[in-house]
C-alpha positions as CSV (number, residue, x, y, z in Angstrom):
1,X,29.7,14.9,-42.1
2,X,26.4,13.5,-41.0
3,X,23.7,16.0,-41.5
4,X,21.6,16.8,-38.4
5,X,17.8,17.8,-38.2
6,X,17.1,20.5,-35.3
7,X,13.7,20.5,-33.5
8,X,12.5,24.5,-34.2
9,X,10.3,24.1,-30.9
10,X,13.4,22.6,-28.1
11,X,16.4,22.9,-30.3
12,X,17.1,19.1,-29.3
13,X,19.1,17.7,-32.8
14,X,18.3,14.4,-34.6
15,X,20.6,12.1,-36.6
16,X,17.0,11.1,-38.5
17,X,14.1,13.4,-40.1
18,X,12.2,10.5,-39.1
19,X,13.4,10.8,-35.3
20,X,12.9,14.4,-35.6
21,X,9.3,14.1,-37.1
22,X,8.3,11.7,-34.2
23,X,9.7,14.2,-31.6
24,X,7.3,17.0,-33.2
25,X,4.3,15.1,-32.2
26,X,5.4,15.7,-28.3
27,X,4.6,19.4,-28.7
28,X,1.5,19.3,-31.5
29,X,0.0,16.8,-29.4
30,X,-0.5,14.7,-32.5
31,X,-1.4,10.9,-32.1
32,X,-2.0,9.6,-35.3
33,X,-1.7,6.2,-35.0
34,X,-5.4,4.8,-33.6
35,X,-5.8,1.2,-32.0
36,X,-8.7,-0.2,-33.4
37,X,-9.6,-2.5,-30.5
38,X,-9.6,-0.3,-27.7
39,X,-9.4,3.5,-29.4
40,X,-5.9,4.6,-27.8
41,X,-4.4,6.7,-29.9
42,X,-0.3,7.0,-30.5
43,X,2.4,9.2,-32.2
44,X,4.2,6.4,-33.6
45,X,3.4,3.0,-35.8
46,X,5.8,1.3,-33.4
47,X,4.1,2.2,-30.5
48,X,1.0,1.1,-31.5
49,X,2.5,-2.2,-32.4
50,X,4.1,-2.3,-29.5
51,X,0.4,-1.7,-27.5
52,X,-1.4,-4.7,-29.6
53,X,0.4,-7.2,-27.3
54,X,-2.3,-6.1,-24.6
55,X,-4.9,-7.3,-26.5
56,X,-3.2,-10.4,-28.1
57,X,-1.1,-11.5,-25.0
58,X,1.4,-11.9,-26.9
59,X,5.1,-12.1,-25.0
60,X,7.5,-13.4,-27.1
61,X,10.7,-11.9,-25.2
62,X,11.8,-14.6,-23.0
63,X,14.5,-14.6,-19.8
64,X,16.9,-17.4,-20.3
65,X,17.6,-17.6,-16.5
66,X,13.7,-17.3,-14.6
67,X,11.6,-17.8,-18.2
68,X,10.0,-14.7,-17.7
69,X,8.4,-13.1,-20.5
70,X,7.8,-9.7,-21.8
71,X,6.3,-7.9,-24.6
72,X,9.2,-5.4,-25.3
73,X,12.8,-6.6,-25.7
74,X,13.8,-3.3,-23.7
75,X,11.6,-4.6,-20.6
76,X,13.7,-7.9,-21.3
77,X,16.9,-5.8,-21.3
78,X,15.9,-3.8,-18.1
79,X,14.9,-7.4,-16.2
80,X,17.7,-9.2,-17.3
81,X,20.0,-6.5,-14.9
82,X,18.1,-7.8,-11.7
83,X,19.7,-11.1,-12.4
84,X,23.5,-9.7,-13.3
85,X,22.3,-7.0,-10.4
86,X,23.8,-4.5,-13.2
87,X,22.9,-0.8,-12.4
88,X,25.0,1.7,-14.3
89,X,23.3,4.8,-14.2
90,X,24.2,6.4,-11.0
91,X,22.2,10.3,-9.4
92,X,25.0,13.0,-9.7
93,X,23.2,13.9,-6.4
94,X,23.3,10.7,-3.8
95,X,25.2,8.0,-6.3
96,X,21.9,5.7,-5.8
97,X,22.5,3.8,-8.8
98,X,19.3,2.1,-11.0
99,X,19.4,-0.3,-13.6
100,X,18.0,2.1,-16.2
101,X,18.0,6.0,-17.6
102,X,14.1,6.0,-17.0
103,X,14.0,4.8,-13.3
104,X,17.2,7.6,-12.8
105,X,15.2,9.8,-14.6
106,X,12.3,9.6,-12.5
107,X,14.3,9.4,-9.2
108,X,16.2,12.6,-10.3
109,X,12.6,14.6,-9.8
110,X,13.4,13.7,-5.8
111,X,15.9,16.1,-5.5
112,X,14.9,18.9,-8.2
113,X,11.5,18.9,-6.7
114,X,10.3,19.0,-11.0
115,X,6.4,17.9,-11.4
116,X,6.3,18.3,-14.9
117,X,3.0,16.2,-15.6
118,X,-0.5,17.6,-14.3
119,X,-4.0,15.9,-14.0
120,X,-6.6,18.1,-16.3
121,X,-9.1,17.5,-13.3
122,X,-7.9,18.3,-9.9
123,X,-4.4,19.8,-11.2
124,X,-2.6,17.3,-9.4
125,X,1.1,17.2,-10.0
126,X,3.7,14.2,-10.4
127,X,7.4,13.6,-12.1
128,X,6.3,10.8,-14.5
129,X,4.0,9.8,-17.0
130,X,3.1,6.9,-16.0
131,X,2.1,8.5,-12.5
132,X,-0.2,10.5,-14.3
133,X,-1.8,7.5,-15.9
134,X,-2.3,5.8,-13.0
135,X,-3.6,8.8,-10.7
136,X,-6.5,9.6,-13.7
137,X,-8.4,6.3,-12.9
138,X,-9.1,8.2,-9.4
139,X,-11.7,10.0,-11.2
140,X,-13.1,7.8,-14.3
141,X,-13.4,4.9,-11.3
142,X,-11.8,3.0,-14.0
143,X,-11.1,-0.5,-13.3
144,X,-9.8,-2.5,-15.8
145,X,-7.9,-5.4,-14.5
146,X,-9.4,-8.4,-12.3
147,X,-7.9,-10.8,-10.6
148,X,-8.8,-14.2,-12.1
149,X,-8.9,-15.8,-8.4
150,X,-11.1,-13.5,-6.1
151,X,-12.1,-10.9,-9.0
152,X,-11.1,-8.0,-7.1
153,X,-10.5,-5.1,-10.0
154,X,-7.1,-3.0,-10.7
155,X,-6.8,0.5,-12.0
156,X,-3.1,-0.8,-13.7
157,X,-1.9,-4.6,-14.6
158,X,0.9,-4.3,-12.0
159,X,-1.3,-3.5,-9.0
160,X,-3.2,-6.9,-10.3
161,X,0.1,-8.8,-10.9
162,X,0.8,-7.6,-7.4
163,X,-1.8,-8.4,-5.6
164,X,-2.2,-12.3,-7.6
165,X,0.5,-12.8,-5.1
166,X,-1.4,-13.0,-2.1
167,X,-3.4,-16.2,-4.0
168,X,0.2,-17.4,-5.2
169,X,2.4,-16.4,-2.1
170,X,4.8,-15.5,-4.3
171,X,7.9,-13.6,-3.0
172,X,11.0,-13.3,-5.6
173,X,12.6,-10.3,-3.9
174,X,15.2,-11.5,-1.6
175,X,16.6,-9.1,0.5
176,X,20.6,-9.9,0.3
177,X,21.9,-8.6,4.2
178,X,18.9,-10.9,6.2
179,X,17.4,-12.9,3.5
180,X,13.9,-11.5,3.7
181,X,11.7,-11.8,1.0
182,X,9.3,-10.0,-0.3
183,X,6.1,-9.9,-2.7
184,X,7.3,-6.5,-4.3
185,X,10.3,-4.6,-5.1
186,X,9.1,-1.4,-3.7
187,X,8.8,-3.7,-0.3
188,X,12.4,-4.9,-0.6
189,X,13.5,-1.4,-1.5
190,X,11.6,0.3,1.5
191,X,13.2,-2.9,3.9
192,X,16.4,-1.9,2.8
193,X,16.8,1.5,4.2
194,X,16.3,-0.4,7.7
195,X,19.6,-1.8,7.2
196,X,21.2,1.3,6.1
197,X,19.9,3.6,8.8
198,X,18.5,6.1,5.9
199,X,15.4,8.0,6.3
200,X,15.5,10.4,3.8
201,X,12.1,12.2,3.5
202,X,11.6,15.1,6.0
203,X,8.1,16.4,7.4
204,X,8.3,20.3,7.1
205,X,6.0,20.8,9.9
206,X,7.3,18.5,13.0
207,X,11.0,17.3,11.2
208,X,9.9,13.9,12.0
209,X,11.8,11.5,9.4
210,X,10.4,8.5,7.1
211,X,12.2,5.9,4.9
212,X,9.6,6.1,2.8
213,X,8.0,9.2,0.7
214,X,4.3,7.6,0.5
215,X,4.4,7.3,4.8
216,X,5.4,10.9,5.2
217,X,2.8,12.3,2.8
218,X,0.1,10.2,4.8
219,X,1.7,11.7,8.5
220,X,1.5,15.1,7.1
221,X,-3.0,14.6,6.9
222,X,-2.0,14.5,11.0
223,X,-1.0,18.2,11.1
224,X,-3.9,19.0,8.0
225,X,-6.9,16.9,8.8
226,X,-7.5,16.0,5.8
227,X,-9.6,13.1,5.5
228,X,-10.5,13.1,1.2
229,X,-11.3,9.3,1.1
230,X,-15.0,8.7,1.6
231,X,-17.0,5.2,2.7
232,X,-20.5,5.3,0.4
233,X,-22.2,2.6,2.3
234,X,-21.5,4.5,6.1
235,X,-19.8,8.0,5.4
236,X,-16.5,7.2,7.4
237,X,-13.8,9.1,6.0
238,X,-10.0,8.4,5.5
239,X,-6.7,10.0,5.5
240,X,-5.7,7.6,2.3
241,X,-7.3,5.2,-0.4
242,X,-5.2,2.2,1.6
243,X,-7.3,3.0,4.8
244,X,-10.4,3.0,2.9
245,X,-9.9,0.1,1.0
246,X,-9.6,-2.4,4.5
247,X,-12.7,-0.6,5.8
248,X,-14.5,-1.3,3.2
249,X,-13.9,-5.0,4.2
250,X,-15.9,-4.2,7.4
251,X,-19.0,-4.0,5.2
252,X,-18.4,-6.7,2.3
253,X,-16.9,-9.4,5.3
254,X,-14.0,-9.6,2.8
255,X,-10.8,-11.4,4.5
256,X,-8.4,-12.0,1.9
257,X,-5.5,-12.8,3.9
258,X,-4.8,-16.0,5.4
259,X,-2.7,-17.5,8.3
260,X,-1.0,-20.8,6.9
261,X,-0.7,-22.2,10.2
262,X,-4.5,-21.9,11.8
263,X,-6.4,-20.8,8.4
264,X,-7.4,-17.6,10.4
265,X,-8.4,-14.5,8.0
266,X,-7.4,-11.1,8.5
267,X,-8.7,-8.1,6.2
268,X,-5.5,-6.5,6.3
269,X,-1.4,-7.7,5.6
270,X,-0.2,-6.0,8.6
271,X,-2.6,-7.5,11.0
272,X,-1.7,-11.0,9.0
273,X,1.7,-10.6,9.8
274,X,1.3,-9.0,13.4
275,X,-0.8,-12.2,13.6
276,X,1.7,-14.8,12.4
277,X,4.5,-13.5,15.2
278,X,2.0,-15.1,17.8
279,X,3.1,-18.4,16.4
280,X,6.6,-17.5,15.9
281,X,7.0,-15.8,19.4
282,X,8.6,-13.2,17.9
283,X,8.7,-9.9,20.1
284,X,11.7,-8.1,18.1
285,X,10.8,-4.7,19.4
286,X,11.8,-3.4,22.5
287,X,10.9,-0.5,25.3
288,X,13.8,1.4,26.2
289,X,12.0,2.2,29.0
290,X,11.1,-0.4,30.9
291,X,12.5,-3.3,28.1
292,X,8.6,-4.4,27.3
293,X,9.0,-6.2,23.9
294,X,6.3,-6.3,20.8
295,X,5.9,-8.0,18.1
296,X,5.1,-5.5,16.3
297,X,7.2,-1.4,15.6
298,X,3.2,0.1,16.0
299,X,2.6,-1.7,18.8
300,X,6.0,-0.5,20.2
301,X,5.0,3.3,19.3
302,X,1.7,3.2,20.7
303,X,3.0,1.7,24.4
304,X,5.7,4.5,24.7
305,X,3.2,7.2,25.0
306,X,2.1,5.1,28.4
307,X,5.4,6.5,29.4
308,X,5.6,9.9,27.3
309,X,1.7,10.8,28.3
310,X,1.3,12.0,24.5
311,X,-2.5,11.7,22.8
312,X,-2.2,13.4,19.5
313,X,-5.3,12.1,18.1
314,X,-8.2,14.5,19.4
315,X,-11.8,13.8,19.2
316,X,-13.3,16.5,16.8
317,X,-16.7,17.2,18.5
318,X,-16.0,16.6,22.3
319,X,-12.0,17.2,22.5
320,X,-10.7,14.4,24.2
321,X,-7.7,13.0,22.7
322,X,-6.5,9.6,22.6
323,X,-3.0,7.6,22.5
324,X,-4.2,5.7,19.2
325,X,-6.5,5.8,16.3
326,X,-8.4,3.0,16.9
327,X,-9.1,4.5,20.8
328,X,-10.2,7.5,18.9
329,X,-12.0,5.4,15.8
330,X,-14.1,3.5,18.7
331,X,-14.9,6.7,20.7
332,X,-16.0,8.5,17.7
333,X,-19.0,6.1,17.5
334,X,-20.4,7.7,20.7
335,X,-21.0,10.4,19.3
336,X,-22.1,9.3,16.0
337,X,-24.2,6.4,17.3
338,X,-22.6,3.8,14.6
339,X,-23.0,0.0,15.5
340,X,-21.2,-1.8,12.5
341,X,-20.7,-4.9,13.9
342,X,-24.2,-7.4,13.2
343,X,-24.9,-10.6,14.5
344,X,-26.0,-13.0,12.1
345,X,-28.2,-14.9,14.3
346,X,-30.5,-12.4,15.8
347,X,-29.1,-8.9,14.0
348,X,-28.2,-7.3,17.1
349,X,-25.4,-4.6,16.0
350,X,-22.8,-3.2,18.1
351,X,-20.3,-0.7,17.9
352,X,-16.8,-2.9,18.6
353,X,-16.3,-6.4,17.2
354,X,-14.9,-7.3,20.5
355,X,-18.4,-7.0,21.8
356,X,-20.2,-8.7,19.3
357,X,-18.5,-12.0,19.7
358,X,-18.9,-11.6,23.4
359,X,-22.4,-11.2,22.9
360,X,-22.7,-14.4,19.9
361,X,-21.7,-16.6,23.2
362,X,-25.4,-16.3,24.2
363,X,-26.2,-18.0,21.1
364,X,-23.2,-20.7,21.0
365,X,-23.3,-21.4,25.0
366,X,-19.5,-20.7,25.1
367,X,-18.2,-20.7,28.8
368,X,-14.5,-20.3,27.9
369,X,-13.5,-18.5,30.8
370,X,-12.7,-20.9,34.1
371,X,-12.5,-20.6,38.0
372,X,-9.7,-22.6,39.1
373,X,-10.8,-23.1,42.4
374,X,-15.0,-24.4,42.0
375,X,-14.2,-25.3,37.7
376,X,-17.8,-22.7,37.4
377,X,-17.4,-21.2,33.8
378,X,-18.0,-18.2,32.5
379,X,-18.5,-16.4,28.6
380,X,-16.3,-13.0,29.8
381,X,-13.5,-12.4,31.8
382,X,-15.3,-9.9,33.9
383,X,-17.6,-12.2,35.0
384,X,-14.6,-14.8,36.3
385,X,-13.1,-11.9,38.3
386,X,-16.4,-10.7,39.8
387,X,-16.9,-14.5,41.0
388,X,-13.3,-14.9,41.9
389,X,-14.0,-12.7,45.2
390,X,-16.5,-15.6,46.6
391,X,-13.4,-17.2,47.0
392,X,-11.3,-14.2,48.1
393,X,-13.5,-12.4,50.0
C-alpha cells in the first residue's frame, strides 16, 4: 500500500512528503526561493525556474499548428485545446464547459459568490489570484510593461499583448455562428451571449440584465454615484478607470485609433467603430417605435427616451436631468466654467469641440456651408438658414 502524508493544517493527503512540504508553505507563508533579478520571492525551486523565463525571454514550448510559443508546457497544453476546441471540465451548476480545472475553478466563484483573496490596502475582494495581482498595481501606480510602438505602459503583459493589437490589427478570435472576429477572447466570449440570448448578471437595485459582469458593476455607480476615478490635470471624475483613461486623451491629444479607409483618429474603439459604419452604411439597429435605424445599440438607447421622456442623468448642482451623459458632461461645464477645448492658433478655449472647430474657420477661411439659390457661402449652418429667408421671405 502506498503510504500517504496528511497536511496537519487542511487535512488534504499527499502521495509525496515533498508535495506535502510544498503545500505547507501555502499556510506559513514561506517563500524561500528568491529571484535574484527582480527580488520575487517563491515557495518552490520550480516556480522560480519557471519565473526566470520573464527575464530571459525564453519560450521554448512551441504550437505545431499556429507556432505560438510559451514558457510553460502546461500554457502549451491549455492553448493547444483552442485548436482541437477541447473543453472537458464542465460547472455542475450551468454545464458551461472550459478548457481547463483553473478557468472552471475561477468561473465556479460566479455562482458560490466565494472571494477568497483580499487586497491588504483597500480590503478589496476577488475569486482569483491573479485578480489580486493585477488590482494591487491600482495603488503602487505600477507600470511595468510598454508597448514597443507608442510606449503606452501596462500594469500586466496581457493588457500590453492586448493592446499591441491595435498597432498590429490583429484579430485571431473568430466567432463560429457569424464569423466575427475579434482582438480578444473575452470580446468573443461577451459577443457570444448575443447569439444565445443570455444575460446572466442581474442589477439588485432596478433588475436590469447584462451579458457581461464588468458592464453591470459600472451601471450600478448609476444608482451609487460613485465617481472614484480622478483627472490630475482638470479634476473631472469617472465612474471607471476605462472612462478615465479616454479623457485623459482630451488633455495629451492622444488618438490611437485609426480609420483604414479615411486615416481619421478617434481616442476611443467604440467611437472608431461607430465611425467605420458611416462607410459601411450599416444602421443594424432599429426603433420599434417609429423603425428609425442606428448604427450603433447606444445610439439606439439614447433615441428611445425621445419617445419614453426618461432623463436619468441629473445635474448635481442645478437639478436638471438630461437624456445622455454627454448632454449632462457638456452642461456640467456651466456651472464649473471649464473650456477644454484650445485653439492652437490664437489659444482661444472653449467648452465643446464642436465649437472650437467652428471657430478655427476664422483662421482657415472655410465657407463649407452653401446657398443653392445665390452659391453665397457660409462657415455654420446657422448662418445658411438665417440667409436662406432672403430668399423665402
Amino acid at each position: 500500500m502506498n503510504r500517504t502524508y496528511p497536511c496537519g493544517v487542511c487535512n488534504k493527503i499527499f502521495n509525496k512528503a515533498s508535495y506535502l512540504k510544498a503545500h505547507q508553505s501555502l499556510h506559513t507563508g514561506e517563500r524561500p526561493y528568491c529571484c535574484e533579478v527582480c527580488g520575487k520571492t517563491f515557495r518552490e525551486s520550480g516556480s522560480l525556474k519557471l519565473h526566470h523565463s520573464v527575464h530571459t525571454g525564453e519560450r521554448p514550448y512551441r504550437c505545431d499548428v499556429c507556432s505560438k510559443t510559451f514558457s510553460r508546457k502546461n500554457n502549451l497544453k491549455i492553448h493547444c485545446r483552442r485548436h482541437t476546441e477541447e473543453r472537458s471540465y464542465p460547472c455542475d451548476v450551468c454545464n458551461k464547459t472550459f478548457s481547463n480545472r483553473s478557468c472552471l475553478k475561477v468561473h465556479q466563484s460566479v455562482h458560490t459568490g466565494e472571494r477568497p483573496y483580499s487586497c491588504d490596502v483597500c480590503s478589496k475582494t476577488f475569486s482569483h489570484r491573479s485578480y489580486l495581482k493585477v488590482h494591487q498595481h491600482v495603488h503602487t501606480v505600477e507600470r511595468p510593461y510598454p508597448c514597443d510602438v507608442c510606449h503606452t505602459t501596462f500594469r500586466t503583459e496581457a493588457h500590453r499583448k492586448q493592446h499591441q493589437r491595435v498597432h498590429t490589427r490583429e484579430r485571431p478570435f473568430c466567432c463560429i455562428m457569424c464569423n466575427k472576429t475579434f482582438s480578444q477572447r473575452g470580446s468573443l466570449n461577451k459577443h457570444q451571449l448575443i447569439h444565445l440570448g443570455e444575460r446572466p448578471y442581474c442589477c439588485t437595485v432596478c433588475n436590469k440584465t447584462f451579458r457581461d459582469r464588468n458592464i453591470m458593476k459600472k451601471h450600478h455607480h448609476v444608482h451609487t454615484g460613485e465617481r472614484s476615478y480622478l483627472c490630475d490635470m482638470c479634476h473631472k471624475t469617472f465612474r471607471d478607470r476605462s472612462g478615465l483613461n479616454v479623457h485623459q486623451r482630451v488633455h495629451t491629444g492622444e488618438r490611437p485609433y485609426c480609420c483604414d479607409v479615411c486615416n481619421k483618429t478617434f481616442s476611443d474603439r467604440n467611437t472608431l467603430k461607430a465611425h467605420l459604419r458611416a462607410h459601411s452604411g450599416e444602421r443594424s439597429y432599429a426603433c420599434h417605435v417609429c423603425n428609425e435605424t442606428f448604427s450603433s445599440r447606444s445610439s439606439l438607447k439614447r433615441h428611445n427616451r425621445v419617445h419614453t421622456g426618461e432623463r436619468p442623468y441629473c445635474c448635481n448642482v442645478c437639478n436638471k436631468t438630461f437624456r445622455d451623459t454627454s448632454c449632462l458632461n457638456l452642461h456640467q461645464r456651466v456651472h464649473t466654467g471649464e473650456q477644454p477645448y484650445c485653439c492652437d492658433v490664437c489659444n482661444k478655449t472653449f467648452g465643446r469641440q464642436e465649437s472650437l472647430k467652428l471657430h478655427q474657420r476664422v483662421h482657415t477661411g472655410e465657407r463649407p456651408y452653401c446657398c443653392d439659390v445665390c452659391n453665397k457661402t457660409f462657415s455654420n449652418n446657422s448662418g445658411l438658414k438665417r440667409h436662406q429667408r432672403v430668399h423665402t421671405g
